[in-house]
Every structure is written in structure tokens, then in C-alpha cells.
N, C-alpha and C positions, 0 to 999 in steps of 0.2 A: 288710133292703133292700127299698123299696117300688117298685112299679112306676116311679112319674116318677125315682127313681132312674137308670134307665136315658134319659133326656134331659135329666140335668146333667155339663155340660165337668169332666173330671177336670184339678184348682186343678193350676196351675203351681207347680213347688218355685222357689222364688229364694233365693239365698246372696247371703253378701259376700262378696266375693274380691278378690286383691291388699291393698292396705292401706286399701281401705274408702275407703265413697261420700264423705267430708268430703276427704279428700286427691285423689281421682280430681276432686272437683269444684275444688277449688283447682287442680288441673291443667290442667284445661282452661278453668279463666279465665287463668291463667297464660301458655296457650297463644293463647287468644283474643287479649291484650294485646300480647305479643311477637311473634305471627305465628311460623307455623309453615315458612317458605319458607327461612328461611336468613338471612345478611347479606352475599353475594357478587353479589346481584342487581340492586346499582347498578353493579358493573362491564361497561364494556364488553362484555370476554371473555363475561358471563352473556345478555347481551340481542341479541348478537349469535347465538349461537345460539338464544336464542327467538324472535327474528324468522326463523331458518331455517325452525322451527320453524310459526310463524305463516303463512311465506308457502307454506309447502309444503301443508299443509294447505288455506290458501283456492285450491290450483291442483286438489285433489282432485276426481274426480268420484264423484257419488252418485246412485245407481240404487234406486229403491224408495221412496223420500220427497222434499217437494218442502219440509220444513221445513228441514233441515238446507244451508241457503243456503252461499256464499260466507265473506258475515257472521259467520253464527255460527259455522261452522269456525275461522276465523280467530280469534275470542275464546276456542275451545274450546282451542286450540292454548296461546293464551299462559297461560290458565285453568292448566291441566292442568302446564306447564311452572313456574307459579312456586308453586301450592300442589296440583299433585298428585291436584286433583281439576277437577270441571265438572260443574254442577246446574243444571240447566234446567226448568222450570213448564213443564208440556205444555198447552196450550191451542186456539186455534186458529192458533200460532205458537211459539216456544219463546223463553218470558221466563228471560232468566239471570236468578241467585240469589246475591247477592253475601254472603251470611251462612246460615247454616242448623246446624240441631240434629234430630235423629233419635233413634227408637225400634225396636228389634231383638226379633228372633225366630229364635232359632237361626242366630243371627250375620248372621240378613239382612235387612236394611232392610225398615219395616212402614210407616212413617209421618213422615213430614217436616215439624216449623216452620221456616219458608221466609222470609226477608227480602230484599224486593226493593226495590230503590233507584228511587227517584225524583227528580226537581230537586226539587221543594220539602217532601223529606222520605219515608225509606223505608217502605213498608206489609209489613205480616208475613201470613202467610196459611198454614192449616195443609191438607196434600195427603198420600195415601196415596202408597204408594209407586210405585202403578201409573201416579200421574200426574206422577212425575218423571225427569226424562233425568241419571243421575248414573252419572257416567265416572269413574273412578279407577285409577290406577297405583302401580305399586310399593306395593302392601297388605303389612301384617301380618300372617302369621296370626294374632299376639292379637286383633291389631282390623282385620277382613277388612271392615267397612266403610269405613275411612278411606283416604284415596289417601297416600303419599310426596312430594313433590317431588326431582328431583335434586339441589338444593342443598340441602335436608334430610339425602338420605340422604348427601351427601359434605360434612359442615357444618365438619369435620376442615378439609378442604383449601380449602373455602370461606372460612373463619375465618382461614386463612393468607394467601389472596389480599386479601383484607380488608385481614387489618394490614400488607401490605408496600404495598398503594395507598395507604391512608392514611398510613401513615410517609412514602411519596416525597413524597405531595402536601405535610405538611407539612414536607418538607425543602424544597421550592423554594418553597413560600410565607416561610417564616422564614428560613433560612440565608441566610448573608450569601455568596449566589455575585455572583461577580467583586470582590468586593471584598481588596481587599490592602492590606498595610501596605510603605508606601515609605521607604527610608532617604533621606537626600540629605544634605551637609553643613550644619553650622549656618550661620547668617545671620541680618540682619537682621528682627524679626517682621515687617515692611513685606512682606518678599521670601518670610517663610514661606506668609503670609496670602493672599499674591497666587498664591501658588503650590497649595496647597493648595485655592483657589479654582478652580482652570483647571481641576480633575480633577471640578465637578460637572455637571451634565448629559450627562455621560458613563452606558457602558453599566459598571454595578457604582463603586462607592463606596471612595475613601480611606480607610481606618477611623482610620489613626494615622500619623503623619509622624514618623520616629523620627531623630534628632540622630544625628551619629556624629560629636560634637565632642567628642574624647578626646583624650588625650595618654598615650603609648606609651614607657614609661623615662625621661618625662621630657622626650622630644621632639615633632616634631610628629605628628597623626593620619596614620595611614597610610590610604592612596588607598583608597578603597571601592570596589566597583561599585555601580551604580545599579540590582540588579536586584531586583523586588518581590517580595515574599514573598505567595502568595496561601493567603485564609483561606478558600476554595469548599471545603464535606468533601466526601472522598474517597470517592465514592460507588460507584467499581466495584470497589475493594476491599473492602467488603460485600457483594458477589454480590449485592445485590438486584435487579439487570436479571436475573439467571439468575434467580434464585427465581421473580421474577414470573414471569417464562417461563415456568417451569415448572409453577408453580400454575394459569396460565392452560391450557397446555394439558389438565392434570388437567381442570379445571373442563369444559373441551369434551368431553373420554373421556367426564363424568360425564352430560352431553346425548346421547351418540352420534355427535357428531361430530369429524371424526378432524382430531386437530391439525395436521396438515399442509396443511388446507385454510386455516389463519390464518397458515402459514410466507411470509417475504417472496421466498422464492426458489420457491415452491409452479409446477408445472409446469400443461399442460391435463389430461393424464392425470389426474394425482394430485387435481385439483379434482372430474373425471367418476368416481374413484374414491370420493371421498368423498362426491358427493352420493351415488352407491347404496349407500355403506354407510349412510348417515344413514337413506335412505330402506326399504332391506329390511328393516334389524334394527333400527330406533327406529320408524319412523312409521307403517310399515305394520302391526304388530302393533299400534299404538294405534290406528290405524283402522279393524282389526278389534274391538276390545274395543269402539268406539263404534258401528259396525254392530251388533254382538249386542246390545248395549244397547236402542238403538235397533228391533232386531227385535221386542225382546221388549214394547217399550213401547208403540211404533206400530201394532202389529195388522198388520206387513208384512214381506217380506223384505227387508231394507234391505244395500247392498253400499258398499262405499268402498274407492277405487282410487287409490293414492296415484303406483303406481310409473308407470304412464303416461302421466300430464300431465306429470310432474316428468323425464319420462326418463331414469329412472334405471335405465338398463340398456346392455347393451355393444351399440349398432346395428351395430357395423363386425362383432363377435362374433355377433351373431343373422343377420347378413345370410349370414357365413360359413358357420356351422351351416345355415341353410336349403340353402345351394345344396350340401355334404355330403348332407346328406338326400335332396335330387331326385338325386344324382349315383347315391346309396347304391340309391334304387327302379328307378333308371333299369337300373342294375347289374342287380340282382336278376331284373328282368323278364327282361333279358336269358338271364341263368341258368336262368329258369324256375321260381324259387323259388313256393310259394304265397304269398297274403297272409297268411297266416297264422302261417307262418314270419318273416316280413321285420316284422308286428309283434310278434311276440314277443322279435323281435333288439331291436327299439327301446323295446320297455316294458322290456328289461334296462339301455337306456341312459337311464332312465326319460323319454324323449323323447315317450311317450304317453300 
């Protein structure tokens, strides 16, 4: 062992592991090609909650950077909602990244080639890691770089609301609703033709004008009613309005937000309860993950505050507790209690 020994980097071991770089690479073009979002994201039910999403975010306020605009929350919001991630070019502005590929170091981002869209054509640009804003939810521990989308991770009930929209749709584009088959007695063609005529321009279509010119043992046809046989299928007898129902509202649990706020009978309560659950246990944890992000990138302490702008909090409930509180000090004074005392009552109710 020679002196300059001791000022060469001890080599990196590198393995193959899973089923090897040819298949992991076919995989991820696989994944490039198909998109990794889901197939539920043309539904309503999906983008109604990423515009909750979207708008609750751009009402955020941010303390400690003057990049993280309106704007770009708002794109982070639906970014993050349809693939689970949001990569931003730090500059002297934050250029979103419509494409990108990355190199790892103990499972954590070292280096980023970066594709950023333009109108007449996207440019690629390679940046360490210190110079990119990358947000990600619902990770892997295999792969603690990559973000989840929620219609990824619930692709199951995604794939279900999928085929039961597309089955409706193509039953009312094709099926022959309002259309029936009418009996009437035989007659003249003059009197069928004319008749069979009067039923177009109407709402659903004649399909067949069916004779009930028989003879019954030999005598004459017995007296018919005129009443139409209709060929619309029977679409509530396949539960599919429940199923949808209920795939839609899965689809919303799978956002965070609580299906009662899409119920047609939904109350004011129940609306104010569902924006604070959307907003403490969905949005605000993601807008902590993109402050620390952001802390770490920017050189600054960066805060984002969702529940605030958005109001999602009980005012009739905080207003109550407050005047509890002053009621509770006013008490205590009274009694002679120390301050000391009377906060240690309230750090039990962890009010402090």
C-alpha cells in the first residue's frame, strides 16, 4: 500500500438485482409509453377531485420564498395528483419538467436529465440534484425515488370505474333506447307505410311493425292490444348506476376526499366537514413534504399553510374553545391558582 493510496475513493460495489438491467429497462419504457397515472383520469369523479386539489393549493399561503407563486402550486397540485410526482429546474424562477430520468446514491437522487417543453419543441438539460425541486408522494420503499399517483395506487378500482363508464357510454351511444316494436292489425301496404311513416321524427324509432293477421281454430283473429313492446335494455337491472356509485366514490376515498361531499343530498356541515378532512389529512401533509423540499433546495426556511386560506377548520368550534379558555383563566385567577399551574392544566389538554 503506497502513500497516494490513502487519496483514492474506495470503487463502489454494484450488483444486478431483480431480474436484471434488460428487463428493468424494458420496464420503464413500458412505463414511459403507457403512463404510469392510471386509466380513471378522464372521469369526472377523477378531476373533480384534482381540481379540489388544484384549487386548494393555489389559495395556500407561503412564507420564506417568493418562487413558489400561485402558478406553480397550482400545477404542483395537479402534477403530483395525476403522476405522483413534480420536478422543477431551480433557476431564477422554477421551470417545470415535463419528462426526466435520474441517477441514485443510496437510494437518493444525485443527478437529473431534465426535459422541458417548449412550443416549438422541448430542450433537455442535465442538473444535480441540488438544483431541482422534486416532490413525490406515496413512494416505495423499493424505489424511494419515484412518487405513486392515487389512481396508480388504486388502479384495481380505477380499471372498474373505467369499464363501467365506458360500457354506459357505449350503451346509450348504440342501443336502440326508445325504440319498440309495435303490433297493429294487418292492412293495406298503402295504410302500413303511411303508418309506419308518422312514427319518424319522433323521440326513439319503430324497429318492426309486426301483423297480428292470424286465424284462431279457424276463425277470426282475436282483438289485440295495441301496446308496444319496448327494446331500451334494462339497465337498472345490472346495478351499473350502483356500481358506478360506488367505484366513484372509492375513486374520492382514493384522493382524500370524502364521498359525501359528491352525495346529491350532501348537507353544509357535511361539505365543511369534508373540506377539513381533505385539507388536514391530504393537503396539508403534502404541503409539508413540498416546504421541506423546498427548504432544503432554496437555502431558506420555507412554510406552507394550507388550512388557513382554505378554512378548514370548525370557526363556531375555535370560537367556543376560546371563550372556554378566557372563562377557564378568568376561573383560576379567581381561585388564586399560579400560572403555572393553570398551564400545565392546559398543556394536558394539549391547548399549549
Amino acid at each position: 500500500m503506497g502513500i497516494f493510496d490513502w487519496f483514492r475513493r474506495s470503487p463502489v460495489e454494484t450488483r444486478s438485482a431483480m431480474s436484471g438491467f434488460t428487463a428493468e429497462l424494458m420496464a420503464a419504457r413500458e412505463s414511459y409509453i403507457s403512463g404510469r397515472r392510471g386509466i380513471a383520469e378522464l372521469t369526472a369523479a377523477a378531476q373533480s377531485c384534482i381540481s379540489l386539489w388544484e384549487g386548494a393549493f393555489a389559495l395556500a399561503e407561503v412564507d420564506g420564498t417568493n418562487l413558489l407563486d400561485k402558478r406553480t402550486l397550482a400545477l404542483t397540485a395537479r402534477s403530483v395528483a395525476l403522476r405522483g410526482e413534480a420536478v422543477f429546474l431551480i433557476r431564477d424562477k422554477l421551470i417545470p419538467c415535463s419528462d426526466w430520468d435520474l441517477s441514485t446514491r443510496d437510494g437518493i437522487p444525485k443527478a437529473y436529465r431534465l426535459s422541458i417543453s417548449e412550443a416549438g419543441g422541448g430542450t433537455t438539460q442535465t442538473a444535480l440534484a441540488g438544483e431541482v425541486l422534486h416532490l413525490r408522494i406515496g413512494v416505495d420503499p423499493a424505489a424511494p425515488w419515484l412518487g405513486t399517483a392515487p389512481l396508480r395506487r388504486a388502479s384495481l378500482t380505477a380499471g372498474l370505474l373505467n369499464a363501467l363508464e365506458s360500457a354506459l357510454a357505449e350503451v346509450y351511444e348504440n342501443a336502440p333506447l326508445g325504440s319498440q316494436i309495435v303490433p297493429y292489425p294487418e292492412g293495406p301496404e298503402t295504410d302500413m307505410t303511411t303508418l309506419g311513416r308518422s312514427f319518424r321524427g319522433q323521440r326513439g324509432r319503430v324497429l318492426l311493425r309486426e301483423s297480428v293477421n292470424v286465424s284462431a281454430a279457424g276463425g277470426p283473429a282475436p282483438a289485440v292490444d295495441w301496446k308496444p313492446s319496448s327494446v331500451s335494455p334494462d339497465i337498472e337491472r345490472s346495478m351499473s348506476v350502483e356500481s358506478v356509485a360506488a367505484a366513484r366514490d372509492a375513486i374520492a376515498g382514493a384522493f382524500g376526499v370524502l364521498p359525501g361531499l359528491f352525495n346529491p343530498a350532501t348537507t353544509g356541515p357535511m361539505v365543511r366537514e369534508a373540506q377539513r378532512h381533505l385539507a388536514q389529512w391530504t393537503l396539508q401533509p403534502i404541503a409539508g413534504l413540498l416546504a421541506q423540499e423546498a427548504s432544503e433546495k432554496l437555502g431558506a426556511a420555507v412554510d406552507i399553510d394550507v388550512m388557513g386560506p382554505t378554512q378548514a377548520f370548525d370557526a363556531g368550534g375555535s370560537a367556543r374553545a376560546l371563550a372556554t379558555i378566557v372563562q377557564a383563566y378568568a376561573q383560576a385567577k379567581e381561585a388564586g391558582l399560579a400560572p403555572t399551574v393553570v398551564d400545565a392544566a392546559l398543556a394536558r389538554l394539549d391547548w399549549k
